[in-house]
C-alpha positions as protocol buffer text, in pm:
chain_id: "A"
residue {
  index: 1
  type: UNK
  ca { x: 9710 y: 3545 z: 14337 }
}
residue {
  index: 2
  type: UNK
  ca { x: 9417 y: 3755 z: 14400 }
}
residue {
  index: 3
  type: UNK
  ca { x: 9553 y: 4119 z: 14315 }
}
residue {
  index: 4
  type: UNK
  ca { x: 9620 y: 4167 z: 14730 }
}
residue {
  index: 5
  type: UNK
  ca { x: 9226 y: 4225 z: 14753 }
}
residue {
  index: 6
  type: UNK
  ca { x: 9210 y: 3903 z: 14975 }
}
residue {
  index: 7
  type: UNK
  ca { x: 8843 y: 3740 z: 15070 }
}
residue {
  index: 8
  type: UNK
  ca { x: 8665 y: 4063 z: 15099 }
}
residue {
  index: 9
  type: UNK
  ca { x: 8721 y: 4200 z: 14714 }
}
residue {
  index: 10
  type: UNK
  ca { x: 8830 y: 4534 z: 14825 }
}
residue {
  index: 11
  type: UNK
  ca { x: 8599 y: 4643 z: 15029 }
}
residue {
  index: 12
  type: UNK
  ca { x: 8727 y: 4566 z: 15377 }
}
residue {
  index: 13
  type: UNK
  ca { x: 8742 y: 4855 z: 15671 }
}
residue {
  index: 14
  type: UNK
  ca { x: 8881 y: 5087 z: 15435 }
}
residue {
  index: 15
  type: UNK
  ca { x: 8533 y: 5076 z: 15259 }
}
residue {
  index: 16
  type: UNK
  ca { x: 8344 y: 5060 z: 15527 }
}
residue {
  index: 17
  type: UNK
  ca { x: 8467 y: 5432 z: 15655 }
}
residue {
  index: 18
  type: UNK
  ca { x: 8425 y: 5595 z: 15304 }
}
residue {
  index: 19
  type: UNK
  ca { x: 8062 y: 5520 z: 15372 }
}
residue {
  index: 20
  type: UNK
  ca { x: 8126 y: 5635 z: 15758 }
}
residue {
  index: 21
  type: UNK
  ca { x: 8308 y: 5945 z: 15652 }
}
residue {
  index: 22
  type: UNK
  ca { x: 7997 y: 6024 z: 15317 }
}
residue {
  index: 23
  type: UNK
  ca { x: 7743 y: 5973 z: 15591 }
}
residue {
  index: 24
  type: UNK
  ca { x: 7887 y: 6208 z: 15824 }
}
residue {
  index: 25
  type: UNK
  ca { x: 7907 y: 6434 z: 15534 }
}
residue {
  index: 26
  type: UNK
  ca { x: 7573 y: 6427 z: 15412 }
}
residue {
  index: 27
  type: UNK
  ca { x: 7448 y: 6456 z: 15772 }
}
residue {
  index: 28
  type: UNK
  ca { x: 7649 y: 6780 z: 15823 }
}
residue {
  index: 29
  type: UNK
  ca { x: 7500 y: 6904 z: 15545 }
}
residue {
  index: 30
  type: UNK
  ca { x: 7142 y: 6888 z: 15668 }
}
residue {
  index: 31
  type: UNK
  ca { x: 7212 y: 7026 z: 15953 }
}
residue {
  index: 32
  type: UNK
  ca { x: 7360 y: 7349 z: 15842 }
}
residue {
  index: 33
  type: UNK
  ca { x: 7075 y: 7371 z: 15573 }
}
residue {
  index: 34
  type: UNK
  ca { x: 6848 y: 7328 z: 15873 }
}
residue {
  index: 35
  type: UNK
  ca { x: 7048 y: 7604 z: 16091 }
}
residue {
  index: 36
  type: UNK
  ca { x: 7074 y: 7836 z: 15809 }
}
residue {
  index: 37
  type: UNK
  ca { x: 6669 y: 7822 z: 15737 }
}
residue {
  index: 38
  type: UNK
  ca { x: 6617 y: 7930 z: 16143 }
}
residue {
  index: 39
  type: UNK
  ca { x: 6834 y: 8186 z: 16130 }
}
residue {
  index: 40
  type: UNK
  ca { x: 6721 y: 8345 z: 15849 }
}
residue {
  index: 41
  type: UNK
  ca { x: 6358 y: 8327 z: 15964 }
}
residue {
  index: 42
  type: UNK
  ca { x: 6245 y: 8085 z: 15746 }
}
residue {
  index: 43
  type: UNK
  ca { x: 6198 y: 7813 z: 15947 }
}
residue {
  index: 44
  type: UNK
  ca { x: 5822 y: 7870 z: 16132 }
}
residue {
  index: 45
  type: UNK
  ca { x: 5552 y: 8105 z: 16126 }
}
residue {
  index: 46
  type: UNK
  ca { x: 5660 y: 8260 z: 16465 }
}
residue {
  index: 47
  type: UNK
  ca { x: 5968 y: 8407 z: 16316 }
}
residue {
  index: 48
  type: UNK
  ca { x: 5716 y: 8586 z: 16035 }
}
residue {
  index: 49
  type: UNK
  ca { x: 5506 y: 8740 z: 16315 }
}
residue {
  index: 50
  type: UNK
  ca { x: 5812 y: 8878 z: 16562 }
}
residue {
  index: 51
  type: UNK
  ca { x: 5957 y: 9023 z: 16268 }
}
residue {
  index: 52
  type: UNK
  ca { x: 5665 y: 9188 z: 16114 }
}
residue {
  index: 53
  type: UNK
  ca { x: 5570 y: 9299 z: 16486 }
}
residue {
  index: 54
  type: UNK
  ca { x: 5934 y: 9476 z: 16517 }
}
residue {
  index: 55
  type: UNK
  ca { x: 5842 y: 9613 z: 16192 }
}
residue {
  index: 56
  type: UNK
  ca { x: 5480 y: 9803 z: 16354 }
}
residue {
  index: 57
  type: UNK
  ca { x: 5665 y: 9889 z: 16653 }
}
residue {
  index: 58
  type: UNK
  ca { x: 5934 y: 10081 z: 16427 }
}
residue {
  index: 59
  type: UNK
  ca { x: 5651 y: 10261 z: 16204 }
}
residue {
  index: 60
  type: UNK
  ca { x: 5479 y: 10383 z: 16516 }
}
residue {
  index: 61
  type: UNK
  ca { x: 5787 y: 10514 z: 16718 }
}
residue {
  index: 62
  type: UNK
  ca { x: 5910 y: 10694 z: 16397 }
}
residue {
  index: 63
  type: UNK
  ca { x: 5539 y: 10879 z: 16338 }
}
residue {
  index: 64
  type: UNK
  ca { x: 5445 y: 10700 z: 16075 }
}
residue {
  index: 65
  type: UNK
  ca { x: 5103 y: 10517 z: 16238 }
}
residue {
  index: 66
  type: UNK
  ca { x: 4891 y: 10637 z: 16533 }
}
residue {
  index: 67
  type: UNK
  ca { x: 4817 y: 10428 z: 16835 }
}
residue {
  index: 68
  type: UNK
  ca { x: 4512 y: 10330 z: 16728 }
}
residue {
  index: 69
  type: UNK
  ca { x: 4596 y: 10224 z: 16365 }
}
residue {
  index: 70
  type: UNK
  ca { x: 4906 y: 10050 z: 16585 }
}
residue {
  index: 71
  type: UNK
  ca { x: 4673 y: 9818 z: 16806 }
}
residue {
  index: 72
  type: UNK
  ca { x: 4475 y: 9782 z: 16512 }
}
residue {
  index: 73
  type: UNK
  ca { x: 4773 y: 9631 z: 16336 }
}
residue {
  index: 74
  type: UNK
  ca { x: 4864 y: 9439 z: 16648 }
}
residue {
  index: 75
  type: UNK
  ca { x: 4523 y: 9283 z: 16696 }
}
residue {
  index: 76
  type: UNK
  ca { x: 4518 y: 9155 z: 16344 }
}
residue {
  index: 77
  type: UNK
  ca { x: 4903 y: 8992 z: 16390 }
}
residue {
  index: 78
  type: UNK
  ca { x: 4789 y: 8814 z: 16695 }
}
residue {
  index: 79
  type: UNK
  ca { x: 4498 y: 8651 z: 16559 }
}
């Protein structure tokens, strides 16, 4: 007898979606790393210069900079 393994030694379809199913897994995976980094910001320079624009455009309306300091500040980001 061959321990009800028959020709394939186990392995069979049964094996073949554990692989299937750890693929899908690890795949998942990746992707919410890769959706987490975006949506934190950390996923391109573009994200850095929005934010740290929002952040010049809230020190100016609360006082905190004059206009000219502001378009300084602006200039600079842009380049």
């Amino acid at each position: 007898m061959m321990g009800g393994y028959g020709m394939t030694g186990g392995f069979g379809f049964g094996g073949i979606f554990m692989i299937l199913w750890w693929v899908l897994i690890i795949a998942g995976i990746v992707v919410l790393v890769k959706w987490l980094a975006t949506s934190f910001g950390t996923g391109g320079r573009s994200g850095g210069e929005s934010k740290a624009l929002d952040l010049l455009k809230e020190r100016y309306a609360r006082g905190e900079i004059d206009e000219q300091e502001f378009q300084k500040r602006k200039r600079d980001l842009s380049q």
